[in-house]
Every structure is written in structure tokens, then in C-alpha cells.
C-alpha positions as CSV (number, residue, x, y, z in Angstrom):
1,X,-12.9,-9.2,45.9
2,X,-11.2,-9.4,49.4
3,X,-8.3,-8.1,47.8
4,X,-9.7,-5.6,46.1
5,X,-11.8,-4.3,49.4
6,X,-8.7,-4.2,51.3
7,X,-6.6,-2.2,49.0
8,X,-9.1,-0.1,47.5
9,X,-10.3,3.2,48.5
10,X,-14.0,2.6,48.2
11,X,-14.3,-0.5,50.1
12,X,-12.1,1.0,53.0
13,X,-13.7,1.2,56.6
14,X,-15.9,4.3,57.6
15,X,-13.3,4.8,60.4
16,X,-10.5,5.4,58.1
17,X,-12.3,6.9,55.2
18,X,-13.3,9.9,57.6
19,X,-10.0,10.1,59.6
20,X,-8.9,13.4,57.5
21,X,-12.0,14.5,58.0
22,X,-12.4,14.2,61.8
23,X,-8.6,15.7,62.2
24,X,-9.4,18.9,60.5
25,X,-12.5,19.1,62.6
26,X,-10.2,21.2,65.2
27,X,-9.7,23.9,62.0
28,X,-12.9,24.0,61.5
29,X,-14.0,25.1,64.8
30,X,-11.6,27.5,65.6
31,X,-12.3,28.9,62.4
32,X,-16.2,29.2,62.5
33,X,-16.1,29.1,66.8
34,X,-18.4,26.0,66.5
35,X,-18.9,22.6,65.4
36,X,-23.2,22.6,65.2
37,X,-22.5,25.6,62.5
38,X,-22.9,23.1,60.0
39,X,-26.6,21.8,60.8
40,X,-27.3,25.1,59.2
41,X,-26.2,24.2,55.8
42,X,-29.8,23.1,55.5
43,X,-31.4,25.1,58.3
44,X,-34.7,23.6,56.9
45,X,-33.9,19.8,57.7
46,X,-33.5,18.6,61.0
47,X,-29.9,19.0,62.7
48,X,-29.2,19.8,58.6
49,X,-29.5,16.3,57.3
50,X,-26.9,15.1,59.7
51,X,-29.3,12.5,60.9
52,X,-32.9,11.0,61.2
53,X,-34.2,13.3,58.6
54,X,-37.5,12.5,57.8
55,X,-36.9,11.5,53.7
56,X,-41.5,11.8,53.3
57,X,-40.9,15.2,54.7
58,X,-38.5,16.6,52.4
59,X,-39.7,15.1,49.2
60,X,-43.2,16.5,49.9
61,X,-41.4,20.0,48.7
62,X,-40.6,18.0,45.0
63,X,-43.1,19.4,42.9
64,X,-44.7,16.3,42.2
65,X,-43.7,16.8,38.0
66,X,-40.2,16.1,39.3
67,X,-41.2,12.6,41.7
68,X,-42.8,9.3,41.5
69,X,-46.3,8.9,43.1
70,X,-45.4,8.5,47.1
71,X,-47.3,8.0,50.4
72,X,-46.1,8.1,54.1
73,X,-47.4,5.2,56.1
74,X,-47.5,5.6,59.6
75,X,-45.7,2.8,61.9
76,X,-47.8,-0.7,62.4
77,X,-49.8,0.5,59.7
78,X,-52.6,-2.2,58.9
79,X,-52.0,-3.9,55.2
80,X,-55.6,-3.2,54.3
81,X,-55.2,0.4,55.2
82,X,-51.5,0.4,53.1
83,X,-53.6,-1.1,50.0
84,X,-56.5,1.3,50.0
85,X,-53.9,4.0,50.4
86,X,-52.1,2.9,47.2
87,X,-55.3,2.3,45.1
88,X,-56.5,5.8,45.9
89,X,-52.6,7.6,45.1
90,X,-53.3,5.2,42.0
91,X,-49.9,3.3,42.7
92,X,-49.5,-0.8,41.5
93,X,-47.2,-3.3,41.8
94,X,-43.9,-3.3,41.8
95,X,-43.0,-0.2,43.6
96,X,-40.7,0.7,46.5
97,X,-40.9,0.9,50.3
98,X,-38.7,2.7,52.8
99,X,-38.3,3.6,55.8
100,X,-38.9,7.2,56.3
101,X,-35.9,7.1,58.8
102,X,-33.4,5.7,56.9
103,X,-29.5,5.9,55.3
104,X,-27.4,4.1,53.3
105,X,-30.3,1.5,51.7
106,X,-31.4,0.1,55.1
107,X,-34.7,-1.1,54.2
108,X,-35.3,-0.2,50.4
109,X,-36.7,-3.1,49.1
110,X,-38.7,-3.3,45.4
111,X,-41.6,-5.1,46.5
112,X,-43.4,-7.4,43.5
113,X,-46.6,-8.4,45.0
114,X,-49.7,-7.8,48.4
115,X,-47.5,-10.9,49.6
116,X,-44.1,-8.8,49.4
117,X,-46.2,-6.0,51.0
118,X,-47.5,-8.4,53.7
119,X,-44.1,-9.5,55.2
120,X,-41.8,-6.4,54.8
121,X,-45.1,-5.0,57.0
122,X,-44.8,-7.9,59.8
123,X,-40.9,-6.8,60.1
124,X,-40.8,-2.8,59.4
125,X,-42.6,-1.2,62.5
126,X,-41.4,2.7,61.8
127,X,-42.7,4.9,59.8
128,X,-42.5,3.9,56.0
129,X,-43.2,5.6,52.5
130,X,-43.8,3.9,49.7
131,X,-42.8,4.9,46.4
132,X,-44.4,4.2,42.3
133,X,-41.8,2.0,40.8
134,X,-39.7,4.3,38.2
135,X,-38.9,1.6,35.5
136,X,-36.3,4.3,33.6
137,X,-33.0,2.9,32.8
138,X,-30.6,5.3,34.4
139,X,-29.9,6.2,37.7
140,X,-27.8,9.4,38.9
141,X,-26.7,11.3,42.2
142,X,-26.2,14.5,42.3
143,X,-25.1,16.7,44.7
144,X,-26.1,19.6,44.7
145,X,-25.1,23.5,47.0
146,X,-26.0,26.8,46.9
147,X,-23.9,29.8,48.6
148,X,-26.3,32.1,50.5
149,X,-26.4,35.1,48.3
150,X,-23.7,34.2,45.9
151,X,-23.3,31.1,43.4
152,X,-24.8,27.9,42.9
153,X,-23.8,24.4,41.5
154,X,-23.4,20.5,41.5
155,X,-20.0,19.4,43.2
156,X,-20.6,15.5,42.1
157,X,-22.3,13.9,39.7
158,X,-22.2,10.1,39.3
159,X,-23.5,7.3,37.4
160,X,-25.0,4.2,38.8
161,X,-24.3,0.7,37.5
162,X,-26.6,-1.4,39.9
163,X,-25.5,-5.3,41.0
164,X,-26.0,-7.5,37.6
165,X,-24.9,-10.9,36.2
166,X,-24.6,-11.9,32.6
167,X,-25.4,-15.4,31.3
168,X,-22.7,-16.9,29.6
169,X,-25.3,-19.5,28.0
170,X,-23.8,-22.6,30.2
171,X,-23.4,-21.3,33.9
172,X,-26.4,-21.8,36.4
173,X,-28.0,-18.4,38.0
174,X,-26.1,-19.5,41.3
175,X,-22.4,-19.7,39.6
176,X,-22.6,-16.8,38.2
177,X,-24.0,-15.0,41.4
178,X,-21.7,-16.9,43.4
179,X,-18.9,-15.4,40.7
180,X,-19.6,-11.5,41.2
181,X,-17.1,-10.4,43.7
182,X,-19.6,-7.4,44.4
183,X,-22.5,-10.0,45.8
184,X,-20.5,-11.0,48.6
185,X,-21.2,-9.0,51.1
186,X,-24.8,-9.8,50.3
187,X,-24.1,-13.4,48.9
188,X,-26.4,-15.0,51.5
189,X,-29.4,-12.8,50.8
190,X,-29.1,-12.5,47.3
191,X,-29.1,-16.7,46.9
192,X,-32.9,-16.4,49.3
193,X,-34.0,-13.9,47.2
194,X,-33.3,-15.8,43.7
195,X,-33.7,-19.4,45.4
196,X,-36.2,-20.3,42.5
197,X,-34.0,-19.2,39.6
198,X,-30.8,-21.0,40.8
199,X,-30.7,-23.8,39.0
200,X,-31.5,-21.9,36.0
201,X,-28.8,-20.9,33.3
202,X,-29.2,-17.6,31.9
203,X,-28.8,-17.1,28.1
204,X,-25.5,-15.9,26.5
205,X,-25.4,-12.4,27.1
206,X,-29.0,-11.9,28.9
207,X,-28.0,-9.2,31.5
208,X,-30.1,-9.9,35.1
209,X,-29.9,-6.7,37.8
210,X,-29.9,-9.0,41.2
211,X,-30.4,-5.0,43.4
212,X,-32.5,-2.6,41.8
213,X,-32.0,-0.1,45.1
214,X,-28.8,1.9,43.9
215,X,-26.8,1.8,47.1
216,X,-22.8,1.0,47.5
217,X,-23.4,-1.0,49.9
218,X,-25.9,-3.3,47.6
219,X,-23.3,-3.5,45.0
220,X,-23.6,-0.9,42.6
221,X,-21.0,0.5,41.2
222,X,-21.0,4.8,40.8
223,X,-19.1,5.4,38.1
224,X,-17.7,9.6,38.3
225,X,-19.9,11.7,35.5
226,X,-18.4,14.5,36.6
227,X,-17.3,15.1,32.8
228,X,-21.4,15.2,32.2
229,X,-22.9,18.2,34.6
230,X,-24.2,20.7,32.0
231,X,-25.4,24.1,32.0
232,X,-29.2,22.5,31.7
233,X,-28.9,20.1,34.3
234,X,-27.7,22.8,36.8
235,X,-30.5,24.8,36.1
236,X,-32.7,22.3,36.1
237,X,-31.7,21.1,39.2
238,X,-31.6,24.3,40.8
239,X,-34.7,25.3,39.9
240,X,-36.1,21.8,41.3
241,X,-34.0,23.0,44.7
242,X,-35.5,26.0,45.2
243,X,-38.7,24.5,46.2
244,X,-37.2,23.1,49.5
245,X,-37.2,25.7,52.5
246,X,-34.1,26.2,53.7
247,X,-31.9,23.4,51.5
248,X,-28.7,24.5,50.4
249,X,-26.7,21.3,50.1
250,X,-27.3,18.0,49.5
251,X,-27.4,14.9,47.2
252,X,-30.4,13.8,45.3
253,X,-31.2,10.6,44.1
254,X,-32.5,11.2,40.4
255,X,-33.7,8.4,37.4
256,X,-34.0,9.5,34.0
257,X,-34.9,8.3,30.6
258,X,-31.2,8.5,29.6
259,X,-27.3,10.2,30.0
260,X,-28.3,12.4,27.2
261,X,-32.1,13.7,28.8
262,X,-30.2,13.8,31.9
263,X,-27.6,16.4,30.7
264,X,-30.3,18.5,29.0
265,X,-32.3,18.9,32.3
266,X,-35.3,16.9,31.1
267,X,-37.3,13.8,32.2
268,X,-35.7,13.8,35.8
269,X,-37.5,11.8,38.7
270,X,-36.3,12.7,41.9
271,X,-36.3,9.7,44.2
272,X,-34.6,10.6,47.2
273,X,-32.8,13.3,48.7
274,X,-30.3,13.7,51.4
275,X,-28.6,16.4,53.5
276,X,-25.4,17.2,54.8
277,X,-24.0,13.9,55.5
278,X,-24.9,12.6,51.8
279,X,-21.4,12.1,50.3
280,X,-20.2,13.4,47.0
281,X,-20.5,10.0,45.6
282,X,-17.9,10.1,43.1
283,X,-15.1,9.4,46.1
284,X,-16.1,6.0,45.3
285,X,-15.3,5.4,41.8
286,X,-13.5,2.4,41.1
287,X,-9.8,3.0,41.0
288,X,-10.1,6.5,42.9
289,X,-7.2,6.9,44.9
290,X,-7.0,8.1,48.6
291,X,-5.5,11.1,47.7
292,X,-8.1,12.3,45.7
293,X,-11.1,10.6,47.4
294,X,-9.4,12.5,51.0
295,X,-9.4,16.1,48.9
296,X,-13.1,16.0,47.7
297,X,-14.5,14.5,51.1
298,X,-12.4,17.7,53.3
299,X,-13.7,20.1,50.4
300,X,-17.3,18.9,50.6
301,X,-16.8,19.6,54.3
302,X,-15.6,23.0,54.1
303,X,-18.0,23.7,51.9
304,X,-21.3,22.3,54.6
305,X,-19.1,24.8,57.0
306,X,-18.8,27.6,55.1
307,X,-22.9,27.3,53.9
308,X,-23.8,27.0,58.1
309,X,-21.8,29.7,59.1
310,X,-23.1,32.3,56.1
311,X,-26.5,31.6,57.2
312,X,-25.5,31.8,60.8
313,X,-24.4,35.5,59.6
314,X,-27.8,36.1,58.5
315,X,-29.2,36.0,62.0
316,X,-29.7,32.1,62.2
317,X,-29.0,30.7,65.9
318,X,-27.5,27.1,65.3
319,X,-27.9,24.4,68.6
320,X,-25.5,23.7,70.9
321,X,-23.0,21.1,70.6
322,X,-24.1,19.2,73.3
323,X,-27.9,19.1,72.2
324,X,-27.0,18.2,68.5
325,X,-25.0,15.0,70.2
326,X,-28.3,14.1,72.6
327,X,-30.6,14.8,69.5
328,X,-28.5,12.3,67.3
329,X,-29.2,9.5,70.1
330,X,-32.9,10.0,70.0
331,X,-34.9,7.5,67.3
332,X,-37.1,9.8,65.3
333,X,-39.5,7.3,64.9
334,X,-42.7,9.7,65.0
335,X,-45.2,9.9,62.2
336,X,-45.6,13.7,60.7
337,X,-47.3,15.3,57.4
């Protein structure tokens, strides 16, 4: 797995993953006279999604047909409080908590039981949500834009294939865990997590998801759909998007029944969505070169810039530079509804 992270495009550093993007940062600003044009891509999230965008917030738009049962809890919330709270929105065991601050997975954790709910409380002080448990069987994200005025469209679709083993019928839980090169990072965890199944040997072909949170950094794979984006699923999607003041780009985190209800712009859950620093997912498909991955990362770019600075044209005032940077420093820790 080394070998694979250090040749590999998806597994390379942040630093060098962005470099193309930060050295045609000087083209776009000379060409748009600004950098903070781009927080108006979504003039209706804060600073456009770039940061600390408050995830309870934005899904509150989500016609609830189109999400699972969620509640914001505010920080050093009381667990009897939390319960009550999830008796009366009618939500059970398992489901999922989150910060409402949050990227890339920190702190999504499927919690099984009032005991799971007891510690992740003790160690979470911020502001959480917490989430019914979708049990569907496919997870998607799609990113979504819309041009001010003109057209509209998803740039990336991709499938998720979330960290799994597969008995063999004669290796322990712990060889085979220990075996998956994607566990590593999270080797250390992962053997806490499963500490009582160890020792246990899986039967001969009996598939066990060890991360059911659909992050690249927790392992799962996204597998480029691109091939699947249909004329339903557009519509569907953009009818779902036009519920959300002032969104015109971003990627949504969406479980559905199956590839084929997907496509046909049915049975969609929305779990998450994410503005304009959510990445056009398929850049990380196994195998994608850095070519490739560079070209759909600067197009996704000039695409946030061109959205910012259309709405700009429409009489929007973006921030300053300067506050934007200050802004980004500032925990956004608060409790709103």
C-alpha cells in the first residue's frame, strides 16, 4: 500500500495535489480582479462553502422527502436531553452523528447503542447533528452547478465502495484486516473498534464493511460513474437544488436503493452536502492519472470562478480578501436554527 500511496495520484499529499491549482490562482485574479469572487459561487453559504459551513443549516433546505430524519444538538448538550430529542424526531438506533462543523469525515461515527451516544458526547463538545441511519446499499457523490441564468448540470458523479474484508473461511478477522492495504492509515483504530471479533474467522466469502462513513480518508474507494449521470438524475437533482438559497455548486452526499433507481432520479437520500471546496470526487479513482486528475481539479476551479463572478455581475458585493483569510481562522463553533 506504501507503494501504491506514493506513486498514485489519489493518495498524493494535499500540497501537491493543489499545486496546479494554487499557480493558476494569479490567472484567476487578474482575470475576475479578485480572489474572494469565488465565495459567491454559493452566495447563500458562508464564505461559499469554503469553510466552517454549518452542514444542520444547509440541509434544513432538503425537503425532508429527499433526507433522513436529523436534529442539531447544541454543544455540551446533556445525553438525556439528546435522547428525548431523538424519541420525539422518532429516530433509533443505529444512526449517525456529526459535527455540524466538520470536513473530510472528522467525526462521523455510526453509533449502535445510548452507550455509543454516551462517550462520543463526553469527547464531542461542538455543535453536533445527528442523523436516522439510511441502511440502503449504495452510496453516491454528486456534484452538482448551475450557471446564473444559463445551464445546469453534474460535473462528477462517483460510486462509493466503503472499507470491507472478505472471509476466506480460514483467516481470523485480524489477518484479514491487518491484510487490506486501505486499513492502514486507520489500522490502529479499526483493530479497537473490532477488538471483540478478532479472533473470529469470517466465512468463505461473507463480505464485513469495517467504515460505514464513505470518506477517502476512511478507506473507501470512489469508483468514477461518470458513464452513469442521466437525464433523470439531473433533473432530479436539480430540482432537489433549487430549494437551497443561493447554492449553485457543490457536491452532495446521496444513498439510494440502487445504480439503477439512482440513474432514474428516484429513491435518493441526501445525507450531506458541501460547497465550493467539495471536490469532484472522481479525481480519485483508482488508476487516474495526474494529468487528468490536474485537468478536472483547475476546470472545477474555473468553473467556482466563473459562478462568483456572474453573480457578482448581478449586483452581489463579495468580501474582501483579507476578511475572508481572518474569517477562515475563526472556529464557528456557535449553535444556530
Amino acid at each position: 500500500m506504501n507503494f501504491f500511496k506514493k506513486f498514485s495520484f489519489e493518495f498524493w499529499p494535499t500540497w501537491l495535489l493543489y499545486l496546479p491549482v494554487v499557480l493558476a490562482g494569479p490567472y484567476w485574479y487578474f482575470k475576475y480582479k479578485s480572489f474572494s469572487v469565488a465565495t459567491f459561487a454559493n452566495p447563500g453559504f458562508y464564505l461559499g462553502g469554503i469553510k466552517n459551513d454549518n452542514k444542520f443549516l444547509i440541509l434544513s433546505h432538503i425537503p425532508d422527502r429527499f433526507k433522513p430524519k436529523t436534529i442539531g444538538i447544541a454543544k455540551n448538550a446533556k445525553l438525556t436531553d439528546v435522547l428525548a430529542d431523538m424519541e420525539l424526531h422518532q429516530i433509533s438506533f443505529p444512526c449517525i452523528i456529526k459535527p455540524q462543523y466538520g470536513e473530510r469525515g472528522k467525526g462521523v461515527e455510526k453509533l449502535n447503542s445510548v452507550l455509543d451516544l454516551k462517550d462520543y458526547l463526553q469527547q464531542n463538545i461542538l455543535p453536533l447533528m445527528i442523523q436516522e441511519y439510511i441502511d440502503w446499499p449504495e452510496e453516491f457523490g454528486v456534484m452538482w452547478y448551475q450557471i446564473p441564468g444559463k445551464s445546469y448540470g453534474i460535473s462528477s458523479l462517483v460510486r462509493k465502495s466503503f472499507l470491507s474484508i472478505v472471509g476466506d473461511g480460514k483467516s481470523t478477522f485480524k489477518a484479514l484486516l491487518e491484510k487490506e492495504g486501505r486499513a492502514k492509515e486507520r489500522q490502529n483504530y479499526l483493530l479497537i473498534k473490532y477488538q471483540p471479533q478478532l479472533d473470529s474467522v469470517p466465512k468463505w466469502g461473507e463480505k464485513v464493511v469495517l467504515e460505514p462513513i464513505g470518506n477517502h480518508c476512511r478507506g473507501t474507494v470512489f469508483l468514477d460513474a461518470a458513464n452513469c449521470i442521466s437525464d433523470e438524475l439531473i433533473e432530479a437533482i436539480h430540482n432537489i437544488a433549487a430549494s437551497i438559497p443561493g447554492f449553485y455548486l457543490g457536491r452532495f452526499d446521496v444513498k439510494s436503493t440502487s445504480l439503477e433507481d439512482l440513474m432514474a432520479g428516484k429513491n435518493i437520500k441526501i445525507m450531506e452536502l458541501n460547497g465550493i471546496t467539495s471536490e469532484p470526487a472522481h479525481i480519485y479513482h483508482p488508476g487516474r492519472g495526474a494529468l487528468k486528475g490536474w485537468r478536472d481539479l483547475l476546470a472545477h476551479w474555473n468553473l467556482v470562478f466563473k459562478i462568483g463572478a456572474l453573480n457578482r455581475a448581478a449586483g452581489l458585493k463579495p468580501p474582501g480578501l483579507f476578511y475572508v483569510l481572518r474569517q477562515m481562522q475563526v472556529p464557528r463553533d456557535e449553535f444556530k436554527v
